[in-house]
C-alpha positions in Angstrom: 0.0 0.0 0.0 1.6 3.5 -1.2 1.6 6.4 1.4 0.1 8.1 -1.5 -3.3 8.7 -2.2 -5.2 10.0 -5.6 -5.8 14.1 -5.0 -9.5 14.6 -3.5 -12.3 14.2 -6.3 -10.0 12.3 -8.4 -10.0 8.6 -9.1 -7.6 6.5 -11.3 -8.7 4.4 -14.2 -7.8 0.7 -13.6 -8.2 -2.3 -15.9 -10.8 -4.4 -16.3 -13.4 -1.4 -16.2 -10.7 1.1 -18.1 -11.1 -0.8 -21.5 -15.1 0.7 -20.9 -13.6 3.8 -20.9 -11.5 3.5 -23.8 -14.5 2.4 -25.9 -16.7 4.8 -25.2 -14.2 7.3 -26.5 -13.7 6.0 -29.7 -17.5 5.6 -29.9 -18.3 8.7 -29.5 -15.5 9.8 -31.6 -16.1 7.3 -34.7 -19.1 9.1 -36.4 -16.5 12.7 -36.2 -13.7 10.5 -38.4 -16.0 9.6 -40.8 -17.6 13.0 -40.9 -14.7 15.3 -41.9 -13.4 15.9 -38.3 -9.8 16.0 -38.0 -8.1 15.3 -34.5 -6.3 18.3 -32.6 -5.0 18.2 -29.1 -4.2 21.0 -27.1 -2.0 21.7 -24.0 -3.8 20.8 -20.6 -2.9 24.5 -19.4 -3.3 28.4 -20.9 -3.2 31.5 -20.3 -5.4 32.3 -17.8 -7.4 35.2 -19.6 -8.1 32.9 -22.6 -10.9 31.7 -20.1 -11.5 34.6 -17.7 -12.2 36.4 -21.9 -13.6 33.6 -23.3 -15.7 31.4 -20.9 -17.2 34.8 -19.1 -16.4 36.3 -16.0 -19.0 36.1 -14.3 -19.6 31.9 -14.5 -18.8 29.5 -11.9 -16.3 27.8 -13.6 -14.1 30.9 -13.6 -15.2 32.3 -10.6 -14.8 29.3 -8.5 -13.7 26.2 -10.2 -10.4 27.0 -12.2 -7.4 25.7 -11.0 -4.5 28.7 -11.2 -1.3 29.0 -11.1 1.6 31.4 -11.3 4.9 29.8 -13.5 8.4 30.9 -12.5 8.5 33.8 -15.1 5.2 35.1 -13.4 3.0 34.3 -16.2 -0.7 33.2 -15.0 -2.2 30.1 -16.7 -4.8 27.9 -15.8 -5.4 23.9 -15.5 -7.8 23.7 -18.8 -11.6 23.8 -17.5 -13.5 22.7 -20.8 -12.2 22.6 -24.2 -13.7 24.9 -26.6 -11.6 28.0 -25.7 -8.6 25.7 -26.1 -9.6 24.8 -29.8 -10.5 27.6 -31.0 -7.0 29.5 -29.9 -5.2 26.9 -31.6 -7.1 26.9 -34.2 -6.8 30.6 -34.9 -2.8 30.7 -34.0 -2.6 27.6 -36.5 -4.1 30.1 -39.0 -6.3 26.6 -39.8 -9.2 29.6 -40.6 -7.1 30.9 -43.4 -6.4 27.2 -45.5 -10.2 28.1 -47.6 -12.0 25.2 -46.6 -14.4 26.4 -43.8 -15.9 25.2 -41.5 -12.8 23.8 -39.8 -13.8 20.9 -38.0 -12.1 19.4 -34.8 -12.4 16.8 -32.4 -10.5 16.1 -29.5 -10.6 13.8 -26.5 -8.7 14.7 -23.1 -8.5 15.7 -19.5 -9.9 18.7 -17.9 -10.0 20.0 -14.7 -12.2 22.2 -12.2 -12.3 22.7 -8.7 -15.8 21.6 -7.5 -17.3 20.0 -4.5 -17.2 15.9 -5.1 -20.1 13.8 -6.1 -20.4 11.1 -8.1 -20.6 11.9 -11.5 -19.1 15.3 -10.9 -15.2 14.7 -10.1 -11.8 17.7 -10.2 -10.2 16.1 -12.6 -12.9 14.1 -15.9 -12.4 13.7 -19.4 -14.6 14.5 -22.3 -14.6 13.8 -26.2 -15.4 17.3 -28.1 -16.4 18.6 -31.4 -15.9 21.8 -32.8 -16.7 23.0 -36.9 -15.4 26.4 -36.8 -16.3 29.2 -39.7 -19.9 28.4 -40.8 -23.2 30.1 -39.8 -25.2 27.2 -41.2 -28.0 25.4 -39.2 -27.2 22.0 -41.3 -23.9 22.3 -39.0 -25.8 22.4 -35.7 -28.1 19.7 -36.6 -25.1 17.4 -37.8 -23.6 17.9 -34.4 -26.5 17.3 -32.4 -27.0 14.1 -35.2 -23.7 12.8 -34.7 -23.4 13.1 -30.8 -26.8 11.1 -30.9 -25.4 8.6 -33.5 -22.7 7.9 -30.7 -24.6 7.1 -28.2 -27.2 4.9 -29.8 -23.8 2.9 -31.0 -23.1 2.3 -27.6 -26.4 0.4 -26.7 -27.9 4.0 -24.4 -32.0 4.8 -25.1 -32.8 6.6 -22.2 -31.0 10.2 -22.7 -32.9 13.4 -23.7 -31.9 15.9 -26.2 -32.8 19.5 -25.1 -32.9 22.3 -27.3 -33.2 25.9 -26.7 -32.2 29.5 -29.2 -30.0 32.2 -27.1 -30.9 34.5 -30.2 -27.8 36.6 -31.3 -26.3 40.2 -30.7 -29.6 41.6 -32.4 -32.2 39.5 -30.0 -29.8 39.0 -26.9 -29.7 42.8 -25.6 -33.2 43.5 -25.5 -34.2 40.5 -23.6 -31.3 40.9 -21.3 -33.1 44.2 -20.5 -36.5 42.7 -19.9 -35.0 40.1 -17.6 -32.5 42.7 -15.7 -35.9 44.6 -15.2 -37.4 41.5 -13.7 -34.7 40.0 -11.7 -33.8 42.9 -10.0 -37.4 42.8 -8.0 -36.7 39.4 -6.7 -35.3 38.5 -3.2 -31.9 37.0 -4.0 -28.5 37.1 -2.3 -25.4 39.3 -3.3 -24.1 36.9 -5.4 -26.9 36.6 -7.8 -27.2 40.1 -7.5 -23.9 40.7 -9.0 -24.8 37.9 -11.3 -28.3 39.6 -13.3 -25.8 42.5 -13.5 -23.0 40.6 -15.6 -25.2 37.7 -16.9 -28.5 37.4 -16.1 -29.5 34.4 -17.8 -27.0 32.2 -15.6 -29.8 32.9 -12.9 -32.2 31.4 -14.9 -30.2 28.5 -14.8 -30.4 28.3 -10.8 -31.1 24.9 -9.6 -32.3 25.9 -5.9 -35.6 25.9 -5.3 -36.5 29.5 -3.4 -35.1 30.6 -6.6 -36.8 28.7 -9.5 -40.1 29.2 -7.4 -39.5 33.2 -7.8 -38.7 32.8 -11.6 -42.3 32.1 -12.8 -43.5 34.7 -14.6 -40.2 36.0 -15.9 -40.1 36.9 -19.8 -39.0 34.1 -21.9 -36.4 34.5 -24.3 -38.4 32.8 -27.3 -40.6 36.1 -26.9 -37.7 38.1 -27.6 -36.0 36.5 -30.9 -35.6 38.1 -33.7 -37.3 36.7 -37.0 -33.5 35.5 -38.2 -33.3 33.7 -35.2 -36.6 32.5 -34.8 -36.2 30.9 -38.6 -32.6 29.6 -37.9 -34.2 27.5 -34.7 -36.9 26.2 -36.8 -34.5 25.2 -39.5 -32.1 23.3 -37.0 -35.3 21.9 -36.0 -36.8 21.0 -39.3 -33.0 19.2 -39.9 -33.3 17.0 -36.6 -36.9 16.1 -37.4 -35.8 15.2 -40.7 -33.3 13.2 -39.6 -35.7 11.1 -36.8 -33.7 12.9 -34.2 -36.1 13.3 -31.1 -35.1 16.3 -29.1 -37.6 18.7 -26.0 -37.8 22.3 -26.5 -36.4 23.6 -23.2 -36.7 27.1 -23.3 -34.6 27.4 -19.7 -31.7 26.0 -20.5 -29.4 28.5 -20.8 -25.7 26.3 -20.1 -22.9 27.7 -18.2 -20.9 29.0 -20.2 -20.8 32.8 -21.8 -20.0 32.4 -25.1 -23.2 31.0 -26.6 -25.5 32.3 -28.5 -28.7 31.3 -30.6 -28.8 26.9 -30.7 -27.7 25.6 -26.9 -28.6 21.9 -26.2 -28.0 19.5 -23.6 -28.0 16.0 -23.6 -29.7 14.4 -20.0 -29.8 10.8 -18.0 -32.8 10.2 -15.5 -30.9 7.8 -14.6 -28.1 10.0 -13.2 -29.7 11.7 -10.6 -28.9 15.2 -9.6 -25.7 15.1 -12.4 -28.2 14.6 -15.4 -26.4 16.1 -17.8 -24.0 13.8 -19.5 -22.4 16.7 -22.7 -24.0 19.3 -24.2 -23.1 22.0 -26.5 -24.3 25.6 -28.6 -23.0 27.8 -30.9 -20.7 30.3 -30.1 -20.7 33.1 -32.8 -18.9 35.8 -30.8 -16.0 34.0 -29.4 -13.5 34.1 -31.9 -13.4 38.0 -31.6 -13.6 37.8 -27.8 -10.2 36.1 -27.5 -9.0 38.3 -30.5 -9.7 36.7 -33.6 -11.4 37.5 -36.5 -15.3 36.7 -36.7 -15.6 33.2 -37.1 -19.1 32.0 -36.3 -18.9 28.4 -34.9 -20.4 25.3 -33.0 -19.6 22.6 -30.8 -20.4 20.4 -27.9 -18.5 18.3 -25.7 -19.5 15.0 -24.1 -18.7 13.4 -20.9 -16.6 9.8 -20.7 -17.3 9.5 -16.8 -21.0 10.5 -17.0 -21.7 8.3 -20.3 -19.9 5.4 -18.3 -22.2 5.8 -15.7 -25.3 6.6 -18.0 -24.5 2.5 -19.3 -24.1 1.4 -15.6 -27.5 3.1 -15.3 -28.9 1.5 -18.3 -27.4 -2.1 -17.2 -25.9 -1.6 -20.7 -22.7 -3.9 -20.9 -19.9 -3.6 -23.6 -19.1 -6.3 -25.8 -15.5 -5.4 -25.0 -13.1 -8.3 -26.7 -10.5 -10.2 -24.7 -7.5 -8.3 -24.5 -5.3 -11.5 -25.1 -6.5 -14.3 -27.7 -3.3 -16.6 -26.9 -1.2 -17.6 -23.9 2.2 -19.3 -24.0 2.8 -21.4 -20.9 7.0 -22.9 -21.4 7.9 -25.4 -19.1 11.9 -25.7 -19.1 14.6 -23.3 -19.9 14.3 -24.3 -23.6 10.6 -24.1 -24.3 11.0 -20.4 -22.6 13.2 -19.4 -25.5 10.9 -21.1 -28.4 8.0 -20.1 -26.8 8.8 -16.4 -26.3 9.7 -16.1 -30.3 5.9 -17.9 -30.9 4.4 -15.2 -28.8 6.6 -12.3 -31.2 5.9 -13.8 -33.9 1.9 -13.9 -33.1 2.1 -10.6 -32.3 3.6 -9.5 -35.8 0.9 -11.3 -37.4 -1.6 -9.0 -35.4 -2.8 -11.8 -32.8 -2.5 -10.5 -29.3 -0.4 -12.7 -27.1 1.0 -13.1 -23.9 3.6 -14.8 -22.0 3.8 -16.7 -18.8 6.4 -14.7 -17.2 8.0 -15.9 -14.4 9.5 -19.3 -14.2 6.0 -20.5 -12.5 4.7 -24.1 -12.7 2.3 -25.5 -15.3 -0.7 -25.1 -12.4 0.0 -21.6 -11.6 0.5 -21.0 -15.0 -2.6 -22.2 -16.7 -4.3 -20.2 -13.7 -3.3 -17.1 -15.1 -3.9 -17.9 -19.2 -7.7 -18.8 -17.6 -7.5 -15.1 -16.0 -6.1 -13.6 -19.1 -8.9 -14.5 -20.7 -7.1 -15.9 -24.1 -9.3 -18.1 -26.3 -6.0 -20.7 -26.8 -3.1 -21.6 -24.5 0.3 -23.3 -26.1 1.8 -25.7 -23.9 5.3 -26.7 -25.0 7.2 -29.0 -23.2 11.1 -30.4 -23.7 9.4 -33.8 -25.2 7.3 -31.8 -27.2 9.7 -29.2 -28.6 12.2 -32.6 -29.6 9.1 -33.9 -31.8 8.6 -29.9 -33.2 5.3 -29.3 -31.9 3.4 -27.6 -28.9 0.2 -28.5 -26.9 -2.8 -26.1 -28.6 -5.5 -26.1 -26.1 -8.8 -24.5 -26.6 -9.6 -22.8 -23.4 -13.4 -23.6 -24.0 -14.0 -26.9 -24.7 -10.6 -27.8 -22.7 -9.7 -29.9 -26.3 -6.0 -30.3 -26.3 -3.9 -31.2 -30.1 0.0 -31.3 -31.0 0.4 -28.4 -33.8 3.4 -28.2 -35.9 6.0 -25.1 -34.6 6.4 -24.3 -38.2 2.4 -24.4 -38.5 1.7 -22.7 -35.6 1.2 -18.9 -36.1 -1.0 -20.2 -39.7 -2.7 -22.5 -37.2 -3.9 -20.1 -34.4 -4.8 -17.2 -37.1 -7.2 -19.8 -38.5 -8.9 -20.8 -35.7 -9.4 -16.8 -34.8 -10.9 -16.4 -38.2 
């Protein structure tokens, strides 16, 4: 036992229930490869203002949840909090906007980090698989993300998520609502902090999950009231294109998301079966944040989904992962000898793409077949000094428990064969 433990609201990802993990990244990211989405990673850290600029101010996430931290040289960067802000400033320092093919479209899988109050489903340190298409005010865009990110998880086996849909209308729409809400809010009985908040963002209180709040909140003016006619036909086009597409989706006209940068389509995609932590990715579009962090305009959209929350979205399902074995042959040498021919078998299998492993050790035959069981291999090959003297090994089928003499020379031929 180390004296070491995993920092608060982390956890480690172990094998078996890893390789769960693993697949649910690339099946979420399988219908982006296919669909013109090439793979970018970006540092796990920034400068701090790309977020504080681009994520808003006034959000939690910035607020309260960044991890900061000052470098040697005095420069202030932060642990990465979602991706989006990430992408795009690569994106933009890559000059990827200026190769004429726009929309640029991303996707990227990794780690981020914020500092938030443990719960299950809600952990400091989680990953996520993202999509961004940068350059392109086109509703067919939207609905292909919001398509694709459902494509995913129907691969994996999940039924019982909900797509919600909402419009944030656009620097047109936005301001006059905002006004209309400010107008309202400021009536209410709320604390200092969400006080300061209908000031900077009002719409984040809409987005209030406690109760004394939501129960003041009826009554105030809804945003769909407010769009402008662009807007309003952009929304119906997006949901025309899901429609079309058999994509069932609820208009939420609360959900707002947490983030600053979005504006007209914002959706969410929600477990019941995740209790308070429903939300399992979600996304919008994001005309204005190219400019904000000191680009050019570069209207865009993007969502990001949760690994940890979709694992547990399956565990909620009771869906279970055909996840093949990660070894199809074990080599179990008993003698000095067999160890030598029987490590070269196990290369050579490997070249010829059959996963292999090796009973390392010097154990006993007992011991041995013990651990080719746990491995999980479809085959064991038993070679023994009598054996090796007539050229052939032991092929047993772990199955049936059928046992055969193969041919060395036949042996690799042999085994791909039998794996079809």
């Amino acid at each position: 036992m180390s004296t070491f433990k995993a920092p608060k609201g982390t956890f480690d990802l172990l094998p078996p229930s890893s390789a769960t993990y693993l697949a649910v990244r690339e099946a979420i990211a399988a219908p982006l490869q296919t669909s013109g989405y090439g793979y970018i990673e970006t540092p796990g850290f920034e400068d701090v203002s790309l977020f504080s600029r681009g994520v808003g101010e006034s959000t939690d996430i910035v607020t309260k949840e960044m991890y900061t931290l000052t470098t040697k040289g005095g420069t202030e960067l932060a642990l990465r909090p979602e991706g989006t802000a990430s992408v795009l400033r690569a994106a933009l320092e890559g000059n990827l906007h200026k190769a004429g093919n726009l929309p640029v479209k991303l996707w990227y899988s990794g780690s981020y980090y914020r500092y938030e109050r443990p719960q299950k489903g809600r952990y400091r340190h989680f990953s996520q698989v993202g999509a961004e298409a940068i350059g392109a005010e086109d509703p067919a865009l939207d609905a292909e993300l919001i398509i694709l990110a459902d494509q995913a998880y129907r691969s994996l086996g999940l039924r019982n998520f909900r797509i919600l849909l909402n419009s944030l209308g656009d620097k047109e729409c936005r301001p006059v609502y905002r006004e209309a809400l400010q107008t309202f809010l400021r009536d209410l009985d709320l604390d200092e902090d969400t006080r300061r908040r209908i000031e900077i963002n009002p719409l984040r209180v809409l987005d209030d999950k406690r109760d004394a709040v939501q129960k003041q909140l009826v009554g105030a003016p809804m945003l769909r009231d407010y769009l402008c006619d662009a807007c309003k036909a952009y929304h119906e086009e997006v949901r025309a294109l899901l429609q079309a597409a058999g994509v069932s989706f609820q208009d939420d006209e609360k959900l707002v998301r947490g983030l600053d940068y979005y504006t007209r389509t914002t959706f969410e995609f929600v477990h019941d079966g995740l209790g308070s932590q429903s939300a399992v990715g979600g996304g919008g579009r994001y005309d204005g944040l190219s400019e904000m962090i000191g680009g050019p305009s570069l209207p865009s959209v993007g969502w990001a989904l949760g690994v940890d929350r979709t694992v547990l979205a399956l565990e909620a399902e009771g869906v279970e992962l055909e996840i093949p074995a990660a070894t199809s042959v074990y080599a179990v040498p008993l003698g000095e000898e067999a160890r030598r021919v029987l490590f070269g078998v196990v290369t050579e299998l490997r070249k010829a793409g059959v996963a292999a492993d090796f009973s390392y050790g010097g154990r006993g035959l007992k011991s041995a077949m013990k651990n080719a069981n746990r491995s999980g291999a479809r085959y064991a090959i038993i070679g023994g000094e009598r054996d090796l003297a007539e050229g052939v090994v032991q092929l047993k089928d772990m199955e049936s428990g059928e046992q055969e003499p193969v041919a060395l020379a036949d042996l690799v031929a042999e085994v791909r064969a039998r794996l079809g």
